[in-house]
N, C-alpha and C positions, 0 to 999 in steps of 0.2 A: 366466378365464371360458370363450372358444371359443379361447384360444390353439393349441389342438390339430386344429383340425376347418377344411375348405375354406374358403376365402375366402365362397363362397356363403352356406356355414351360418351362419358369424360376419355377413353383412350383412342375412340371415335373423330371426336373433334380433334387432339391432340392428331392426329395421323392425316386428317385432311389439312389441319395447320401446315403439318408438315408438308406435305403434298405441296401446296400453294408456295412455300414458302421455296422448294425446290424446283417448282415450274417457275417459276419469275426471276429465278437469279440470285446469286447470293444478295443481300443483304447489304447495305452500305452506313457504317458507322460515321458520325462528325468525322468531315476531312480535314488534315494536318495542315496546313499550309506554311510548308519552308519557306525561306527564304530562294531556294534553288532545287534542281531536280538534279544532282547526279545518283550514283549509285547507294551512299547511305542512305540517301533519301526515299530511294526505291525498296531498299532493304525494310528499313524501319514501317514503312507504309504498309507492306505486305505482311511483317509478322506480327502489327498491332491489329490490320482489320481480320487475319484470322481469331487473335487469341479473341476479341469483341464479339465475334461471330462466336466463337466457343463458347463463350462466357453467356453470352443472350438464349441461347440454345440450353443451358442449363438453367438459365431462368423459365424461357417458359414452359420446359418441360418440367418443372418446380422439381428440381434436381437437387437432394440434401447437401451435394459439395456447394452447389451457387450460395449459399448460408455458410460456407467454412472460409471462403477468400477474405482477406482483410486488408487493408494498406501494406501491411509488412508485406504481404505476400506479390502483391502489384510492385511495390515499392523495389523487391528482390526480382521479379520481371524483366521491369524495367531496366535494371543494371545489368542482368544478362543480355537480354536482346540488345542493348547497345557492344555491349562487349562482344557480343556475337557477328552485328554489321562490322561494328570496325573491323576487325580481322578477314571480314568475309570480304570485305572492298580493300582494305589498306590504308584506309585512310579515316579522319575525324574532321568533323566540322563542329567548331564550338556551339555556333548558333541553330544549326538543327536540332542539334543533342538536347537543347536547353528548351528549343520549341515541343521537341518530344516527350521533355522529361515536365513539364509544365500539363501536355494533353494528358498523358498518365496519371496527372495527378487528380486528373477529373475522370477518373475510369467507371463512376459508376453513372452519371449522368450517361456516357456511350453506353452502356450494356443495357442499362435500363431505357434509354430511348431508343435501342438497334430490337431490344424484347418486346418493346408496345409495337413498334411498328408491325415485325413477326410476328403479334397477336392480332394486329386491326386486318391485316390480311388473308387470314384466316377465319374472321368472322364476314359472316353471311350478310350480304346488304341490306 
């Protein structure tokens, strides 16, 4: 990308990315598609397109932790955030959990396609 050009210009672009990527709205990672909308449902939706949103953000800001995440660490995510909705609702749905815990398991296909998109809109037409 700016491999070639001053430190300045690479933090240049990096900040107009950023810019863009903040005037247009977050960001939208592959959607979950339950089987139902209640409130797990809404739980688990909002604290996966943050962490994706986190996770893309340390990508293209070529962030040394984005290099430290592995499956165990998604994998351990995963089992909290669900442990977390349930409690936060009261309730469990076998078939969302298993829909969630399935999109999870494709976490970097999300981060790495929520990070090109964050990069294509930050490049100049």
């Amino acid at each position: 990308m700016a491999a070639g050009k001053p430190r300045i210009h690479r933090g240049r672009s990096f900040l107009l990315a950023a810019t863009l990527a903040l005037l247009t709205g977050p960001s939208q990672a592959a959607e979950i598609t339950f089987p139902g909308s209640g409130a797990l449902e809404s739980c688990l939706e909002t604290a996966v397109s943050k962490w994706v949103q986190v996770q893309a953000e340390l990508q293209v800001n070529e962030d040394p932790a984005s290099r430290k995440i592995g499956d165990a660490d998604v994998a351990a995510w995963t089992r909290a955030t669900l442990d977390t909705c349930r409690k936060q609702v009261g309730t469990s749905n076998k078939a969302s959990e298993e829909i969630f815990t399935r999109y999870m398991s494709r976490w970097r296909e999300h981060v790495f396609d929520l990070a090109s998109s964050i990069r294509r809109r930050g490049q100049s037409d």
